[in-house]
MOPAC internal coordinates of N, CA, C and O (Angstrom, degrees):
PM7 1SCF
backbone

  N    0.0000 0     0.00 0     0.00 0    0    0    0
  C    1.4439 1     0.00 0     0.00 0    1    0    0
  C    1.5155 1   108.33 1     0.00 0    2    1    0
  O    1.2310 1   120.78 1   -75.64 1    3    2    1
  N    1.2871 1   116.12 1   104.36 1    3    2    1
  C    1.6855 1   107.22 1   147.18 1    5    3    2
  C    1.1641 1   137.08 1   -80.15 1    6    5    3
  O    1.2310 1   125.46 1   -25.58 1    7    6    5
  N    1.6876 1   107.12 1   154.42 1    7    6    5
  C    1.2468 1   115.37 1  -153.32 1    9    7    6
  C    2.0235 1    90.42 1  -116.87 1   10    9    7
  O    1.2310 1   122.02 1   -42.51 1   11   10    9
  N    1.4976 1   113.74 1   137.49 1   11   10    9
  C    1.3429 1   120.34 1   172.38 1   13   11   10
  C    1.6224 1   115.86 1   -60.48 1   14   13   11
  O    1.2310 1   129.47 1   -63.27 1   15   14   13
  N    1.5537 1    99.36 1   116.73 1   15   14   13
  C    1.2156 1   103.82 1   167.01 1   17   15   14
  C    2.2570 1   125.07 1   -37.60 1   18   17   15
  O    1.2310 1   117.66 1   -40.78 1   19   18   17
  N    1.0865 1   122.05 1   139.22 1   19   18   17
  C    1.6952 1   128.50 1   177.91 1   21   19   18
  C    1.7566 1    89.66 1   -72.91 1   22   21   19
  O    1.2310 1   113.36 1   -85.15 1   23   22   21
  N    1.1076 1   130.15 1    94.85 1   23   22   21
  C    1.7303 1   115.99 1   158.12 1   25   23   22
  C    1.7993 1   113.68 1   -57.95 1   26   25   23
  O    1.2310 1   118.42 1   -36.39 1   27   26   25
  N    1.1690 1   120.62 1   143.61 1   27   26   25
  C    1.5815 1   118.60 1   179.63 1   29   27   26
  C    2.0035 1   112.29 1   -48.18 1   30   29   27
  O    1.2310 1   124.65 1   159.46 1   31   30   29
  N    1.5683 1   108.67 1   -20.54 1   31   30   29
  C    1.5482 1    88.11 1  -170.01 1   33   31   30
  C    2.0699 1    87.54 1  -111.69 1   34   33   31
  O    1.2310 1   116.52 1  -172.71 1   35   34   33
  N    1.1023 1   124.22 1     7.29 1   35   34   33
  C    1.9280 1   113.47 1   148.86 1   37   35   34
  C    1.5618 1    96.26 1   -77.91 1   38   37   35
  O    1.2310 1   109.02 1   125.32 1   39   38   37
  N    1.0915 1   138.16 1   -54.68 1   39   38   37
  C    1.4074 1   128.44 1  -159.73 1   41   39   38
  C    1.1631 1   107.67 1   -61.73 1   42   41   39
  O    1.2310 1   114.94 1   127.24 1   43   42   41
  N    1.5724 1   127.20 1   -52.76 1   43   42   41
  C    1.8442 1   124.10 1   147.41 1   45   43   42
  C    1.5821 1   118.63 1    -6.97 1   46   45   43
  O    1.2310 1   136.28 1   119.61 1   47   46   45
  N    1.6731 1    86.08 1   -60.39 1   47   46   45
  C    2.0696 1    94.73 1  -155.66 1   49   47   46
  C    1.6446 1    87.51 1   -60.27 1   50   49   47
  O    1.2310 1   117.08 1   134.03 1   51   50   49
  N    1.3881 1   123.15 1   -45.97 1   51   50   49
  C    1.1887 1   121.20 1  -139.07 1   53   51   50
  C    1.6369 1    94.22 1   -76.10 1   54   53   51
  O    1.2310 1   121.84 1   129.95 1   55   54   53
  N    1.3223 1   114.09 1   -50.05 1   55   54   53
  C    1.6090 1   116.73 1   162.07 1   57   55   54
  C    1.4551 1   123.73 1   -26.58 1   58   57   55
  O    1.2310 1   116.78 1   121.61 1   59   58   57
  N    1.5731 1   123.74 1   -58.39 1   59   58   57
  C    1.2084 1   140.14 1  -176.76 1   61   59   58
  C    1.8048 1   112.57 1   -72.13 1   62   61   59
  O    1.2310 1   126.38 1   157.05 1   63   62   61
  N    1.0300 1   105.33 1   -22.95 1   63   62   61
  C    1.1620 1   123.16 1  -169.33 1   65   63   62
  C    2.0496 1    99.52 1   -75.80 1   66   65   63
  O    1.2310 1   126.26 1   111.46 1   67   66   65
  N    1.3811 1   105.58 1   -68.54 1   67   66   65
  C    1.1694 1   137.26 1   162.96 1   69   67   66
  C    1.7079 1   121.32 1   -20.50 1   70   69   67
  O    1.2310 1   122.66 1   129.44 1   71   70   69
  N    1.6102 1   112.51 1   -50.56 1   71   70   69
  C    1.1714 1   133.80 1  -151.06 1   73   71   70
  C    1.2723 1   106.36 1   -84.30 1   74   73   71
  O    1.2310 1   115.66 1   127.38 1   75   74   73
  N    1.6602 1   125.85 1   -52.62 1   75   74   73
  C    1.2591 1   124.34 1   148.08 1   77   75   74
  C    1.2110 1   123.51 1     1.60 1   78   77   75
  O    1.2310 1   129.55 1    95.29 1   79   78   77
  N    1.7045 1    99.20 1   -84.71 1   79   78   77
  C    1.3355 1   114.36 1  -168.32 1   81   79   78
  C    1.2800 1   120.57 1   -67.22 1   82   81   79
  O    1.2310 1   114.25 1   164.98 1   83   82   81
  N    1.2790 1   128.50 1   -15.02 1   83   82   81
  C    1.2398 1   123.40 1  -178.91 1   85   83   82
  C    2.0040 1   106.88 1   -84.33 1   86   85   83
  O    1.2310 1   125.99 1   143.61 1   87   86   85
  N    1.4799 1   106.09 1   -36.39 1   87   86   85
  C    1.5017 1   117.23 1  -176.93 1   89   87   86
  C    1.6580 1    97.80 1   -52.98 1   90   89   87
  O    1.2310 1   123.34 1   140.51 1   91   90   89
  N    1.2008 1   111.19 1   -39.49 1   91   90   89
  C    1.5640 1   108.20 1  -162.04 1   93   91   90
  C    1.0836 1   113.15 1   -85.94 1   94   93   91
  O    1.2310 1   116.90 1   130.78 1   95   94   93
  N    1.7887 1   123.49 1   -49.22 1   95   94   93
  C    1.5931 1   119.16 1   137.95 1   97   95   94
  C    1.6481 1   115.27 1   -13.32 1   98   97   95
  O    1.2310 1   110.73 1   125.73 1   99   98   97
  N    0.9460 1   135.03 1   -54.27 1   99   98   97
  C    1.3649 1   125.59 1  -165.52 1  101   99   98
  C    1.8615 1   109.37 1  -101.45 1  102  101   99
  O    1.2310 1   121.15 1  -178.36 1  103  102  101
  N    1.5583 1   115.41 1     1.64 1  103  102  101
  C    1.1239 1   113.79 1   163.04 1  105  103  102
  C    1.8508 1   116.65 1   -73.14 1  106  105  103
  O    1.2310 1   131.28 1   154.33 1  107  106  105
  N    1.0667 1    95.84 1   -25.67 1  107  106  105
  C    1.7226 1   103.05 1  -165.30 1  109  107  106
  C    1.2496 1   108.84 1   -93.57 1  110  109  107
  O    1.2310 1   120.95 1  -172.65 1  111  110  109
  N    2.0678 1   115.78 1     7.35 1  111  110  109
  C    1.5937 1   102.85 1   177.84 1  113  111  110
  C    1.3258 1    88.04 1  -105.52 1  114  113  111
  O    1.2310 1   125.55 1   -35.23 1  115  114  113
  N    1.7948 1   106.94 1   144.77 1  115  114  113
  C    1.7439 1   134.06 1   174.34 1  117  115  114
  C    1.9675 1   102.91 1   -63.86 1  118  117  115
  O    1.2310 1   130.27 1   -41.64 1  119  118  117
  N    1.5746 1    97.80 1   138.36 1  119  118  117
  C    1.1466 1    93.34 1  -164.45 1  121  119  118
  C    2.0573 1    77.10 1   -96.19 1  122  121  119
  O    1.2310 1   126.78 1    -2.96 1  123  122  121
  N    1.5753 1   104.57 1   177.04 1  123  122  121
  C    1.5131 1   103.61 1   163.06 1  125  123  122
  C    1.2282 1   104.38 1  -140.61 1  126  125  123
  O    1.2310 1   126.35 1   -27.08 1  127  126  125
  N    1.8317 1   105.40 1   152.92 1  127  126  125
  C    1.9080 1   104.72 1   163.66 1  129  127  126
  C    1.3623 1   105.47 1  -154.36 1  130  129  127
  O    1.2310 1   120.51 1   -43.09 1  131  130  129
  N    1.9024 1   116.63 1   136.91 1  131  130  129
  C    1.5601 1   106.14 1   157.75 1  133  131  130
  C    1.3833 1   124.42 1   -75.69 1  134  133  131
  O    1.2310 1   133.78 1   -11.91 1  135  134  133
  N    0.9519 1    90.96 1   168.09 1  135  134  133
  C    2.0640 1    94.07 1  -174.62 1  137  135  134
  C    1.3793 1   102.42 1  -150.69 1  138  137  135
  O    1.2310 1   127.24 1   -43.68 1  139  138  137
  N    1.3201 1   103.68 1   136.32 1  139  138  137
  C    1.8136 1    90.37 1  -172.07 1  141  139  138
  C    1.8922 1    84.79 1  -125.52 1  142  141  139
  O    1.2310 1   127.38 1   -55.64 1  143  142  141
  N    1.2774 1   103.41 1   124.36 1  143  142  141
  C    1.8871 1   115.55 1   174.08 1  145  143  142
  C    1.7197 1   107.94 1   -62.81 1  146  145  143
  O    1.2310 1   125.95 1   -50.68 1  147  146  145
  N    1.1704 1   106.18 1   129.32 1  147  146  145
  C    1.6868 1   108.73 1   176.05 1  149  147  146
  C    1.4627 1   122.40 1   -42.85 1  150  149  147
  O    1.2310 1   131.85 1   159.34 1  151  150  149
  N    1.4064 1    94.72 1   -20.66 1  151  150  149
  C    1.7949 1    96.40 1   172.09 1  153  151  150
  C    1.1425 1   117.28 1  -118.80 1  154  153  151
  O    1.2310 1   123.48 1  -128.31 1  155  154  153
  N    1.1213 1   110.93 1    51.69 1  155  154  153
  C    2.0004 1   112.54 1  -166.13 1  157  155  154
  C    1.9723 1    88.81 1  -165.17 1  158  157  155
  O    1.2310 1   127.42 1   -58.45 1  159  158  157
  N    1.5118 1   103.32 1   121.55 1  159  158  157
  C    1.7255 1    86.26 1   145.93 1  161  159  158
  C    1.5842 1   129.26 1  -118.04 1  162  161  159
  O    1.2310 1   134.13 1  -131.37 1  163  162  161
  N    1.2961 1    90.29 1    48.63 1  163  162  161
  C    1.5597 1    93.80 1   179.12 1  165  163  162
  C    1.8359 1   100.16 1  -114.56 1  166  165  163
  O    1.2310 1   116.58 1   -47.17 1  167  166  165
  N    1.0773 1   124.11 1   132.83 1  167  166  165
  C    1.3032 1   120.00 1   161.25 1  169  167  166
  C    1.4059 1   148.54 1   -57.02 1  170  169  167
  O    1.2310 1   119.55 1   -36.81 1  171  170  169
  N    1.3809 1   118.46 1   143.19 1  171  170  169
  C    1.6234 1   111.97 1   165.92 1  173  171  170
  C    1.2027 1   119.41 1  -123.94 1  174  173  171
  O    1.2310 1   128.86 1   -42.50 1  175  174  173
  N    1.2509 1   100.54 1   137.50 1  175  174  173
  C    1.3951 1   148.46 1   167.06 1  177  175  174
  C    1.5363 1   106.60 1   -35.72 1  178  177  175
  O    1.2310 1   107.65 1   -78.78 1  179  178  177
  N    1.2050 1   140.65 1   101.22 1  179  178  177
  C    1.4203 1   138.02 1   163.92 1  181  179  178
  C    1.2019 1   121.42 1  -131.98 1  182  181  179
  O    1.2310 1   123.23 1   -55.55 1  183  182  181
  N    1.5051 1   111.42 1   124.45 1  183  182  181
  C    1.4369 1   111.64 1   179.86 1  185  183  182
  C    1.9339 1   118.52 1  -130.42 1  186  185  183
  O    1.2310 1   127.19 1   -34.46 1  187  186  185
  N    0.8730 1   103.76 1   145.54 1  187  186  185
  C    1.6246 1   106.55 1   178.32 1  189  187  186
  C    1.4038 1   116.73 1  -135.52 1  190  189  187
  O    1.2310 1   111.85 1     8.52 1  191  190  189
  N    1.4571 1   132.97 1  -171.48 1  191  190  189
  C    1.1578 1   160.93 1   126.75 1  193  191  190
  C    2.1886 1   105.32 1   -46.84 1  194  193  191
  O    1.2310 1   122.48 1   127.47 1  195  194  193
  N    1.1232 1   112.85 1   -52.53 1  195  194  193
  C    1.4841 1   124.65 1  -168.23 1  197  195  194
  C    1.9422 1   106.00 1  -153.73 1  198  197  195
  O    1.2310 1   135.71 1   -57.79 1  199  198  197
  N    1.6143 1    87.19 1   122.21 1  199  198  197
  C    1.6020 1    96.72 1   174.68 1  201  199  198
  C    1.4043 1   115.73 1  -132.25 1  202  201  199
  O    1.2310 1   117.72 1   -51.95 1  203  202  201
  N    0.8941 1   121.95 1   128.05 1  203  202  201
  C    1.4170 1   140.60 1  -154.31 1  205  203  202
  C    1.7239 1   101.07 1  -119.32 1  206  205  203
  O    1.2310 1   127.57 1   -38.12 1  207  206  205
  N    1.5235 1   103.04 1   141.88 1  207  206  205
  C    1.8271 1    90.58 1   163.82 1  209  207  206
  C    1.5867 1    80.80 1   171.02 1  210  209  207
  O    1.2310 1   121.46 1     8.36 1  211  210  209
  N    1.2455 1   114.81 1  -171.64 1  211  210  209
  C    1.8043 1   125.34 1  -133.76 1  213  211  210
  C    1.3467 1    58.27 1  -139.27 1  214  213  211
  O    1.2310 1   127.41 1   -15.30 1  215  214  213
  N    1.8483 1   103.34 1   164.70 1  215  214  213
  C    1.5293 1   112.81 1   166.84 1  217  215  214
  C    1.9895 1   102.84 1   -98.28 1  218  217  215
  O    1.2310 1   119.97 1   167.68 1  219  218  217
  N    1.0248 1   117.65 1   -12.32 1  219  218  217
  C    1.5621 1    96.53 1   178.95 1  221  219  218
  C    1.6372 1    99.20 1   -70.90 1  222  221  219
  O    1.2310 1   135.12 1   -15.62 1  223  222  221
  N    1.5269 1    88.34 1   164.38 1  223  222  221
  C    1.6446 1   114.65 1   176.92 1  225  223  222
  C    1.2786 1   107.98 1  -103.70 1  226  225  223
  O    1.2310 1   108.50 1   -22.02 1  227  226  225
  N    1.4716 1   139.11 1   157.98 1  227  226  225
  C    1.9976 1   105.19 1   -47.07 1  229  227  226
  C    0.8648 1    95.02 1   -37.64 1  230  229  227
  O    1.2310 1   126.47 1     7.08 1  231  230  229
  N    1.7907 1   105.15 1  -172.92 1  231  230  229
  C    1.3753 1   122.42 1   148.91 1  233  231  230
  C    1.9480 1    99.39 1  -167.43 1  234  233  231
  O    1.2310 1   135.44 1    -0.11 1  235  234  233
  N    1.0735 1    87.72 1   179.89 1  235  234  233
  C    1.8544 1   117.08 1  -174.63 1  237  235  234
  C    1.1828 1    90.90 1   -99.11 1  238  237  235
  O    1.2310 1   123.43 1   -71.52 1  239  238  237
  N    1.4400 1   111.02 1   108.48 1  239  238  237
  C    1.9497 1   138.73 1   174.67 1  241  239  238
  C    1.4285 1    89.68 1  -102.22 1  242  241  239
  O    1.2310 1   122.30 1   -51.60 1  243  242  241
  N    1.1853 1   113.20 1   128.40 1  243  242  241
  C    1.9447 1   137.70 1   166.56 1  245  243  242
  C    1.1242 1   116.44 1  -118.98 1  246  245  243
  O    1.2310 1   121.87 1   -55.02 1  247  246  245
  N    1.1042 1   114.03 1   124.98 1  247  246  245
  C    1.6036 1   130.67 1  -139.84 1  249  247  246
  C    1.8438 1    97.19 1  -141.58 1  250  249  247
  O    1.2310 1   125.90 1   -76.47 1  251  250  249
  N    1.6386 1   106.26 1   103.53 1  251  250  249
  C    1.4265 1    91.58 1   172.03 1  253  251  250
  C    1.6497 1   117.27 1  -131.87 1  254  253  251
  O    1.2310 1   113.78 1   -17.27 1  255  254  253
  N    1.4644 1   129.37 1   162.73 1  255  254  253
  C    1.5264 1   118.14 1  -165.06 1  257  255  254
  C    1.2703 1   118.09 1    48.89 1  258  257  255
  O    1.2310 1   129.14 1   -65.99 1  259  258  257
  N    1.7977 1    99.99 1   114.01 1  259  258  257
  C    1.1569 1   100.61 1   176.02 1  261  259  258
  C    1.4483 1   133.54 1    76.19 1  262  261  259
  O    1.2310 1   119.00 1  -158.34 1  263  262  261
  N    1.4681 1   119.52 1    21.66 1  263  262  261
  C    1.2072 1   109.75 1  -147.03 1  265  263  262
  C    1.5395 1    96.96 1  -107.34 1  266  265  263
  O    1.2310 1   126.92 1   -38.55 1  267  266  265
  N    1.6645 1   104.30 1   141.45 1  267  266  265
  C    1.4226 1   106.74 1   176.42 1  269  267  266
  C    1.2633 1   109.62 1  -121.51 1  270  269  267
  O    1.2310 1   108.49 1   -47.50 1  271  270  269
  N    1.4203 1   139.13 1   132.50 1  271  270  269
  C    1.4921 1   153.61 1   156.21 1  273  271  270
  C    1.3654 1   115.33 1   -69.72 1  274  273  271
  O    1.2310 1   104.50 1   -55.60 1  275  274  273
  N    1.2091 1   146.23 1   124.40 1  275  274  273
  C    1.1081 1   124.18 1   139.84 1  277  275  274
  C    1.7196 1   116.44 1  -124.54 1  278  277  275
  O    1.2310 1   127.51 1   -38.05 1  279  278  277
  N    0.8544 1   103.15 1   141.95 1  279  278  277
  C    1.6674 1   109.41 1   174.82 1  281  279  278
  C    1.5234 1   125.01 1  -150.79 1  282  281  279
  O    1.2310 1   128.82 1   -40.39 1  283  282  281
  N    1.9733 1   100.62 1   139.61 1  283  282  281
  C    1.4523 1   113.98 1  -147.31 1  285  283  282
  C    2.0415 1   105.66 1   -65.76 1  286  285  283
  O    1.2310 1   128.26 1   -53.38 1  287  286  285
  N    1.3544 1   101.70 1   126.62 1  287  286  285
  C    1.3076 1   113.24 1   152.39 1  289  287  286
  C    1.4260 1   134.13 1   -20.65 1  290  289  287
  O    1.2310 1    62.38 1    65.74 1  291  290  289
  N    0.9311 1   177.38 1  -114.26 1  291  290  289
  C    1.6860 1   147.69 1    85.09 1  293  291  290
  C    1.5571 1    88.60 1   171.51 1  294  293  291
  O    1.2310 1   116.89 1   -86.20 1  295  294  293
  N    1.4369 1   123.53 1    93.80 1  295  294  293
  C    1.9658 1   136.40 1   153.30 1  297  295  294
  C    1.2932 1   114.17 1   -86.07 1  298  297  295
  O    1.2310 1   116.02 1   -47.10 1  299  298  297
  N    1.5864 1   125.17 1   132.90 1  299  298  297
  C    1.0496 1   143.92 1   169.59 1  301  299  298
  C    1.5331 1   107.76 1   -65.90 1  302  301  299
  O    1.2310 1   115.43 1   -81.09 1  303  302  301
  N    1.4236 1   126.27 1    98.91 1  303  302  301
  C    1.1953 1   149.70 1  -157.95 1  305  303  302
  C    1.7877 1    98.85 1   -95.08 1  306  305  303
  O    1.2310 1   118.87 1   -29.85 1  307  306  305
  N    1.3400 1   119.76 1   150.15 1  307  306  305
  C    1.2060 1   126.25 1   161.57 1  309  307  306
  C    1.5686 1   140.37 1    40.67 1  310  309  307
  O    1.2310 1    97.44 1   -35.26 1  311  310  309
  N    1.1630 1   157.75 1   144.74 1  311  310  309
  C    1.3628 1   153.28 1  -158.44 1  313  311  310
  C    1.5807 1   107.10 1   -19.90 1  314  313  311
  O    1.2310 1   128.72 1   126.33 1  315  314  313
  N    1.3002 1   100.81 1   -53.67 1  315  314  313
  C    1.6099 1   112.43 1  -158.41 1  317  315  314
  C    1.2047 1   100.36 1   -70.57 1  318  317  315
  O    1.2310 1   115.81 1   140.28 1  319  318  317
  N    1.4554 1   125.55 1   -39.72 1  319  318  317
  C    1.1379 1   120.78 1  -163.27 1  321  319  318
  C    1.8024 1   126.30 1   109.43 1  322  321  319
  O    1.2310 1   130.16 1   162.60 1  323  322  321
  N    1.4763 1    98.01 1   -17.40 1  323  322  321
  C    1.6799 1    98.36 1   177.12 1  325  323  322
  C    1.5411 1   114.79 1   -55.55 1  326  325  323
  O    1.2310 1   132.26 1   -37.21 1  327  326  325
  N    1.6887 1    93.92 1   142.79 1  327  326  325
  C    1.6359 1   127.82 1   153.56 1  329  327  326
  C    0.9679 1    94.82 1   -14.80 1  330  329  327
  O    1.2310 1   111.90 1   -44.63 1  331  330  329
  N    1.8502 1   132.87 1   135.37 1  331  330  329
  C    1.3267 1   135.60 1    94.42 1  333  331  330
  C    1.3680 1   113.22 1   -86.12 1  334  333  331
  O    1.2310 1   119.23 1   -46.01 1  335  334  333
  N    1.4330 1   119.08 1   133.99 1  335  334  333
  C    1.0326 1   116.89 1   155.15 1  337  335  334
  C    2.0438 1   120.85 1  -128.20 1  338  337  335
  O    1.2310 1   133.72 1   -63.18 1  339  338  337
  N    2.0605 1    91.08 1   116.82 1  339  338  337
  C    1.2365 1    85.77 1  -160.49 1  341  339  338
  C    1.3660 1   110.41 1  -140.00 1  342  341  339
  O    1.2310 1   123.14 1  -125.06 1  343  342  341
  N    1.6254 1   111.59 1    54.94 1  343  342  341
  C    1.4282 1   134.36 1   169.29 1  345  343  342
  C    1.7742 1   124.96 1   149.41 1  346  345  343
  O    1.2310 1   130.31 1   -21.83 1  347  346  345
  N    0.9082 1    97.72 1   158.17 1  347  346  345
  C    1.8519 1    84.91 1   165.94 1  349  347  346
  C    1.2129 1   144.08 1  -136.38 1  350  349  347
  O    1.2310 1   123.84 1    -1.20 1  351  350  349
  N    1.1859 1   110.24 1   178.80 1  351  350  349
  C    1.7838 1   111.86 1  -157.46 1  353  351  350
  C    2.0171 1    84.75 1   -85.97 1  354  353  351
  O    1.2310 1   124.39 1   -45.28 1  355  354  353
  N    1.5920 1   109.19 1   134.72 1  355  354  353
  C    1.3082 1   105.70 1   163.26 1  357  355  354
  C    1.4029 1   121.75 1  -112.77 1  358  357  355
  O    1.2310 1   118.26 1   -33.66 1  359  358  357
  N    1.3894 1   120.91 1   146.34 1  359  358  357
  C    1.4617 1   100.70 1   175.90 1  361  359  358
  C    1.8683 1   116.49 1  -117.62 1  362  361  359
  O    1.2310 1   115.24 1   -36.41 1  363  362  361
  N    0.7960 1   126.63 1   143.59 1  363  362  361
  C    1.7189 1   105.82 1   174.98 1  365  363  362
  C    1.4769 1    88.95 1  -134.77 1  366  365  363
  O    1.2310 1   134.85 1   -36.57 1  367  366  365
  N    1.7218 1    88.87 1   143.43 1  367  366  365
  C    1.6326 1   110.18 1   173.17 1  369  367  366
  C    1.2210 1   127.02 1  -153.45 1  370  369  367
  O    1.2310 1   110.65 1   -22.21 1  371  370  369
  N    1.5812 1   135.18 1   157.79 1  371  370  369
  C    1.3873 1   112.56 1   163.49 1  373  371  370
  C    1.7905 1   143.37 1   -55.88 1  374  373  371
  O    1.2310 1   136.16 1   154.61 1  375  374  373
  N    1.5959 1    86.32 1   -25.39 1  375  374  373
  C    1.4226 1   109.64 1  -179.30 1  377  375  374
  C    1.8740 1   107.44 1  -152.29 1  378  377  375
  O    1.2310 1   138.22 1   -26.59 1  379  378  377
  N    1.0815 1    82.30 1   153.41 1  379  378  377
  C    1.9580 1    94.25 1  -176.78 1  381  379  378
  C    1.2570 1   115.76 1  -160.53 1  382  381  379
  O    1.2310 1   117.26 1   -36.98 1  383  382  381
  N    1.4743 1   122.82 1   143.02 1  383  382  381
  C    1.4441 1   128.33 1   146.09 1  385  383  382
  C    1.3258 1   113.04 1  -116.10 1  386  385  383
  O    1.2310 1   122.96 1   -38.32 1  387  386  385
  N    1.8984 1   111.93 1   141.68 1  387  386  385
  C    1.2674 1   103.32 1  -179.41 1  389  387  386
  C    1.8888 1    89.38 1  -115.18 1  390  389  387
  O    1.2310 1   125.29 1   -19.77 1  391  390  389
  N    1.1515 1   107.44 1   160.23 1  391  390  389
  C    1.7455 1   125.06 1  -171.29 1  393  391  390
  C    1.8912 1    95.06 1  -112.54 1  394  393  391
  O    1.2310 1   126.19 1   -67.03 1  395  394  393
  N    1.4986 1   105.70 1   112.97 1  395  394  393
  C    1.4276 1    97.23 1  -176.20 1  397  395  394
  C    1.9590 1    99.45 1   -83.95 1  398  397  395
  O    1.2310 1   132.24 1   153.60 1  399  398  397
  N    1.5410 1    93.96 1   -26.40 1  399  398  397
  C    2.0071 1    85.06 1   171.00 1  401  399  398
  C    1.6593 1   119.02 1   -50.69 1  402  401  399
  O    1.2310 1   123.03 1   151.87 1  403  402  401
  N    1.3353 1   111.80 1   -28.13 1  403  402  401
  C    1.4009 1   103.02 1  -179.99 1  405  403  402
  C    1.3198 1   107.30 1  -140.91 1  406  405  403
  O    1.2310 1   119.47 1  -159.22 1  407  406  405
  N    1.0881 1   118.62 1    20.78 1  407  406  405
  C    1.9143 1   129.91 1   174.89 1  409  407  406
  C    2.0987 1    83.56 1    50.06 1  410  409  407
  O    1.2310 1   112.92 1  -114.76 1  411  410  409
  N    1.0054 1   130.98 1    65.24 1  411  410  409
  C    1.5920 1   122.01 1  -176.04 1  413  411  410
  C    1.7612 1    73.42 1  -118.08 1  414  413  411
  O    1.2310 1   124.96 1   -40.09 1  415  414  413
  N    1.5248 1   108.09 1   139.91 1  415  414  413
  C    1.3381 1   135.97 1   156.88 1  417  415  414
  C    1.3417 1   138.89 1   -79.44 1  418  417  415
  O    1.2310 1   103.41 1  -114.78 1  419  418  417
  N    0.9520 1   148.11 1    65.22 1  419  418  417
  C    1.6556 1   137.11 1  -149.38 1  421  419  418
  C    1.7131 1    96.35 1  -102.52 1  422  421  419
  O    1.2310 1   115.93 1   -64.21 1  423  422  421
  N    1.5850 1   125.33 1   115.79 1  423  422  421
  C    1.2858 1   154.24 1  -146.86 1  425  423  422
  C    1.3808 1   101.39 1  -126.31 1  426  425  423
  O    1.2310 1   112.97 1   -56.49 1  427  426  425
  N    1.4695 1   130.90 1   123.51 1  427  426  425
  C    1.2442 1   143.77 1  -169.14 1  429  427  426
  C    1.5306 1   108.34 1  -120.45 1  430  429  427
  O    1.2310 1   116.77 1   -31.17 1  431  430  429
  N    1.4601 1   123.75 1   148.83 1  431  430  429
  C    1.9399 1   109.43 1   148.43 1  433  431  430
  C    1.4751 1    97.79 1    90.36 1  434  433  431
  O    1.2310 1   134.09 1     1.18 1  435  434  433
  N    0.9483 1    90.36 1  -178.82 1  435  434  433
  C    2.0004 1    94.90 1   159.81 1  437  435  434
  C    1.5839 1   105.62 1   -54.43 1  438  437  435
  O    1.2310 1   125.54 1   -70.78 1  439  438  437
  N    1.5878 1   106.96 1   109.22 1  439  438  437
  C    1.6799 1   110.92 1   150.74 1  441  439  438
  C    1.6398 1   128.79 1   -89.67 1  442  441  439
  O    1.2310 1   117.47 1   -21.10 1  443  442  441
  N    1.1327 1   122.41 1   158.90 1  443  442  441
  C    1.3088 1   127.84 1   170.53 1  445  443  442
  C    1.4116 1   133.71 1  -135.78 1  446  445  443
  O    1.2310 1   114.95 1  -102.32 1  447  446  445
  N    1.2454 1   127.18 1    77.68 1  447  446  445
  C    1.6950 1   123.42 1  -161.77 1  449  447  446
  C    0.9858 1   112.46 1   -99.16 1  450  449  447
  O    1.2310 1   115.16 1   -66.57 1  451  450  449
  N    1.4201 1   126.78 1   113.43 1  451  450  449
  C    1.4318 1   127.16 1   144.86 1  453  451  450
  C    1.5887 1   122.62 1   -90.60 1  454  453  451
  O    1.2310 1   144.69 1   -65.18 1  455  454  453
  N    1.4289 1    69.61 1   114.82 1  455  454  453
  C    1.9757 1    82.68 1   173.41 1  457  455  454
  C    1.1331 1   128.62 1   -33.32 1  458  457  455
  O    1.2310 1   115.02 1   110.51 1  459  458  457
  N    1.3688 1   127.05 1   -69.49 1  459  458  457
  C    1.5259 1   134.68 1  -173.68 1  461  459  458
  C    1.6771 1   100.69 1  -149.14 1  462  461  459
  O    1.2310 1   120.46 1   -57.82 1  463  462  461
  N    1.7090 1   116.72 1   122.18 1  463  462  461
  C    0.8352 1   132.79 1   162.94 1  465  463  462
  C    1.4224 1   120.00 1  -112.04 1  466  465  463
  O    1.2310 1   115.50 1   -78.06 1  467  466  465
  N    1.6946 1   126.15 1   101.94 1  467  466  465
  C    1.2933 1   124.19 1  -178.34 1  469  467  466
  C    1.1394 1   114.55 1   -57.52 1  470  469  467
  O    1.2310 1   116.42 1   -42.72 1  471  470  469
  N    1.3817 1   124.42 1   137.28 1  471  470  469
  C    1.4643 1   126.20 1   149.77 1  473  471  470
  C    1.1143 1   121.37 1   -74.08 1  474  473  471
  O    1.2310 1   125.80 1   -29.99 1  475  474  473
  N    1.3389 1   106.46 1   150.01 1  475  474  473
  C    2.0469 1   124.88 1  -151.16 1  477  475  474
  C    1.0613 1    97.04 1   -98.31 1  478  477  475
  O    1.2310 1   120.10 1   180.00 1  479  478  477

């Protein structure tokens, strides 16, 4: 049995053909990043479709598709005043920026906040 020679412009099509699908495959995986707010040293949790941000510190993180926030709970417990930290606030949206100068959230699209989710 022979098999048809690949000519250089099918091996093209088949390339071009190919490329699509792989770009879009890799549109639908969640990107992730910690971010710790200038007045907080506990981190958050951010995830999207697409994350964007400048390399200086702070900065304005852009967060689009799919995007989930989460950040740790933390009450001033007892005389002294110490940290509990014992769940977190989640946010889901279509679009988001989080502000690491003031950990401030700005939530676009369909939002979704849950206040306080304990950890199990």
């Amino acid at each position: 049995m022979k098999f048809p020679l690949l000519t250089p412009a099918t091996t093209l099509l088949l390339c071009i053909i190919a490329v699509p699908t792989t770009a879009q495959e890799n549109a639908t995986e969640l990107k992730n990043l910690m971010a710790v707010p200038v007045n907080s040293s506990r981190p958050v949790s951010l995830t999207a479709l697409s994350i964007e941000h400048s390399l200086e510190y702070p900065r304005v993180i852009t967060m689009k598709g799919r995007v989930e926030i989460k950040a740790p709970v933390c009450l001033p417990v007892g005389k002294k005043g110490a940290s509990v930290c014992d769940g977190e606030m989640i946010v889901h949206a279509d679009e988001a920026e989080f502000h690491e100068d003031t950990g401030e959230i700005q939530a676009r699209g369909n939002v979704q906040i849950i206040p306080l989710r304990h950890r199990k």
